[in-house]
C-alpha positions as CSV (number, residue, x, y, z in Angstrom):
1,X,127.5,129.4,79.4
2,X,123.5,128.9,80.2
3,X,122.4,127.2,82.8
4,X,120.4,124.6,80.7
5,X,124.0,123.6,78.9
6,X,125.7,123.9,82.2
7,X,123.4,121.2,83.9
8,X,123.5,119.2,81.0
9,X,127.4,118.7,80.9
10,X,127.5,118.1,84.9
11,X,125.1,115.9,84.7
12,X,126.4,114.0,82.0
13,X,130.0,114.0,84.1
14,X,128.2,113.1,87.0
15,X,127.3,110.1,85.0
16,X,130.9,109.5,83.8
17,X,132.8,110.1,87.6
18,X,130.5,107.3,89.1
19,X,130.9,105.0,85.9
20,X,134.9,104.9,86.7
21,X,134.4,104.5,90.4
22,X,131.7,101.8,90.5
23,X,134.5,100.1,87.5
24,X,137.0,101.1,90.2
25,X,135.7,99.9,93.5
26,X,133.0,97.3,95.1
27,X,130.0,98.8,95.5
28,X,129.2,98.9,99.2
29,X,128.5,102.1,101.9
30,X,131.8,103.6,101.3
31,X,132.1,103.5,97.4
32,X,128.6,105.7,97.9
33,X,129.6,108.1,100.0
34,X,131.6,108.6,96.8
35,X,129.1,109.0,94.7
36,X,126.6,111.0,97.6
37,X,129.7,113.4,97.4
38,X,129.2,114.0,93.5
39,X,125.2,114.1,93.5
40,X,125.9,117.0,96.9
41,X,128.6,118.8,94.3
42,X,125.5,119.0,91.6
43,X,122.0,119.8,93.9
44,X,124.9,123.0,95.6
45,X,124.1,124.2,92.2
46,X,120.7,125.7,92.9
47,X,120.4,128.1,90.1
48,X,120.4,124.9,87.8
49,X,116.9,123.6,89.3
50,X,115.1,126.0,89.5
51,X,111.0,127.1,89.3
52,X,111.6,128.6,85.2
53,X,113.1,125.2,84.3
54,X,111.2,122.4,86.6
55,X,107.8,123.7,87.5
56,X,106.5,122.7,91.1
57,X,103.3,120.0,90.8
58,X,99.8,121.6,92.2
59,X,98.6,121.4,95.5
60,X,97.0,118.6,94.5
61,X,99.5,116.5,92.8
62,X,102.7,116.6,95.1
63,X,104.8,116.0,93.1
64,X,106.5,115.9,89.9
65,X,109.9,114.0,88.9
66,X,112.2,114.8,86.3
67,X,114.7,112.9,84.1
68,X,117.8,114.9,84.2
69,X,120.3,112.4,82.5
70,X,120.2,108.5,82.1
71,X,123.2,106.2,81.4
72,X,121.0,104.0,78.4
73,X,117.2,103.5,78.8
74,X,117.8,101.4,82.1
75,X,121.4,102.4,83.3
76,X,122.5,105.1,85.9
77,X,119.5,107.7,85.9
78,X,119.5,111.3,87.5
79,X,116.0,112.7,88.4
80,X,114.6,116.2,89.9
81,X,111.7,114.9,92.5
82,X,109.9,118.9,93.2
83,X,107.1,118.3,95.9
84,X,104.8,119.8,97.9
85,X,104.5,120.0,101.9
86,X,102.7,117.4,103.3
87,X,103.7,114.6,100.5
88,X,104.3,111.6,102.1
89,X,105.7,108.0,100.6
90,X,105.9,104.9,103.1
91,X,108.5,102.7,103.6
92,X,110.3,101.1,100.3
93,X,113.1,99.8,99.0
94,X,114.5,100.6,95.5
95,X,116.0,97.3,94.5
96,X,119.4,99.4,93.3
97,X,121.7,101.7,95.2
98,X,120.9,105.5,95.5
99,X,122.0,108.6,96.6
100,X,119.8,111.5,96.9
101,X,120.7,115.4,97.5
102,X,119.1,118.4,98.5
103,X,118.9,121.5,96.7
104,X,116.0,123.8,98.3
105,X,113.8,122.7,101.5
106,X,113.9,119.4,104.1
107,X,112.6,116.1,103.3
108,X,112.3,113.7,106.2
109,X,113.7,110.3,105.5
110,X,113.2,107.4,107.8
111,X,115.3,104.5,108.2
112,X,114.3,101.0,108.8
113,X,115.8,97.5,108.9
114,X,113.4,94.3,108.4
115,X,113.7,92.3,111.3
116,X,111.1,89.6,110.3
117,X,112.9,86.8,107.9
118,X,110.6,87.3,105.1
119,X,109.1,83.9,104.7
120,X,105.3,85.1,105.1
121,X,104.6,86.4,101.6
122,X,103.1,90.0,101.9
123,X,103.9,90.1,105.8
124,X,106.8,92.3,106.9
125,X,108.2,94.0,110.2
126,X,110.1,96.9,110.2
127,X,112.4,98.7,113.4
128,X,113.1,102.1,112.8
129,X,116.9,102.8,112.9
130,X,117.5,106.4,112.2
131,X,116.1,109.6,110.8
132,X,117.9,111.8,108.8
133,X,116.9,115.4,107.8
134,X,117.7,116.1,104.1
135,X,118.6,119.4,103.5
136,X,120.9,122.1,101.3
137,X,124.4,120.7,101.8
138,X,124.2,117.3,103.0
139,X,122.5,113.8,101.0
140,X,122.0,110.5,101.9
141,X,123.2,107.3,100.0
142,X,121.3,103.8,100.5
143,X,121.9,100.5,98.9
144,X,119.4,98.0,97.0
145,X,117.7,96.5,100.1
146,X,117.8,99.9,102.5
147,X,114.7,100.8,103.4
148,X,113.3,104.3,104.0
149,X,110.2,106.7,104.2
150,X,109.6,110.3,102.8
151,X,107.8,112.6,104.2
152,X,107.6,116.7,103.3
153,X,106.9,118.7,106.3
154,X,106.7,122.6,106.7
155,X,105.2,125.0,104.0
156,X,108.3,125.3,101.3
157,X,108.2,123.3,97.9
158,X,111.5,120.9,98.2
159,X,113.9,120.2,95.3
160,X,115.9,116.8,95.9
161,X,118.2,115.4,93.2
162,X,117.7,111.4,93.2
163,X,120.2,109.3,91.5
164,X,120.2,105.4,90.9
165,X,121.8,102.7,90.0
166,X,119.3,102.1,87.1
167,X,116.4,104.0,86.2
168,X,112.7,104.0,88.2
169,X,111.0,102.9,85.4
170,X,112.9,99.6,84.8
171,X,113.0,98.6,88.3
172,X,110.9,95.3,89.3
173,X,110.4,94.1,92.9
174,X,110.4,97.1,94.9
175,X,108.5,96.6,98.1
176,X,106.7,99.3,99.9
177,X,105.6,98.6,103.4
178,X,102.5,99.7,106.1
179,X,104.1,99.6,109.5
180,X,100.9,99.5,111.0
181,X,99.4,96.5,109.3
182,X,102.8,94.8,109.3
183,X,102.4,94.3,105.7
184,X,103.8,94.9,102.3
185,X,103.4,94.5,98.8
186,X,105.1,95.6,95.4
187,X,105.4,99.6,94.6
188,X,104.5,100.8,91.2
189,X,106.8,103.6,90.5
190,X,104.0,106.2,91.7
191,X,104.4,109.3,90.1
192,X,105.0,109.8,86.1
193,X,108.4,111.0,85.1
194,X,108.3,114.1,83.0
């Protein structure tokens, strides 16, 4: 079997195992951990994502994303995020659960809680709560209102499987925070999925 039929099929499965547990369960940290151990069965699968199907984004770009598989336009979505050292996103939430897994290189992902009560518009204040080095072999699952940062150290290109509750491009109301300012404001989905 290729590899390009081979992805397709798990992906589509992947799609299918966390449609009967999410029917199956309350979503919460542990029906996740379900799904995180599904999306870390898939990015183990590192001939599947490599360089001759998902080309790595320029110096200059940092990244590029990839729709894998997608439950409906808006529904369940798998992406390929490929970037380059030194990439960096702030603090966000995504407005729907995800689980993300590693398949080549480290991405540093911080967590935060918001400690303010929200009732400034645009003002927000964050306390960092844990940091998490994502690499080959383990992921890291994060409800609607979890917040987190990104950042790609070292010199290696890093490919992360991503997997939400509904795709990027349909969410509304995601918030991306500046720590230093003590601000935030709505996140436009950043990059343009390929």
């Amino acid at each position: 079997m290729n590899h390009s039929l081979t992805r397709d099929l798990l992906a589509k499965s992947l799609l299918e195992k966390t449609k009967d547990i999410l029917a199956s369960k309350p979503l919460n940290r542990e029906t996740l951990a379900l799904i995180e151990k599904e999306v870390t069965n898939l990015s183990d699968k590192k001939e599947l994502w490599g360089e001759e199907y998902f080309k790595s984004p320029s110096p200059e770009e940092k990244q590029n994303r990839y729709l894998i598989a997608q439950d409906g336009e808006d529904g369940l979505s798998l992406y390929l995020n490929v970037m380059q050292p030194g990439k960096k996103i702030q603090p966000h939430n995504h407005t729907t659960w995800a689980c993300v897994g590693a398949v080549d290189g480290v991405e540093i992902n911080t967590l935060y809680d918001r400690v303010d009560n929200g009732s400034i518009e645009g003002k927000a204040e964050l306390k960092q709560t844990a940091v998490v080095n994502l690499e080959p072999g383990n992921a890291i699952s994060m409800l609607a209102d979890d917040i987190h940062s990104v950042e790609i150290g070292g010199t290696d290109i890093i490919r992360h499987l991503h997997f939400y509750g509904q795709s990027l491009e349909s969410l509304k109301g995601r918030y991306m925070y500046d720590l230093e300012k003590g601000t935030c404001h709505v996140m436009d989905i950043g990059v343009k999925t390929k």
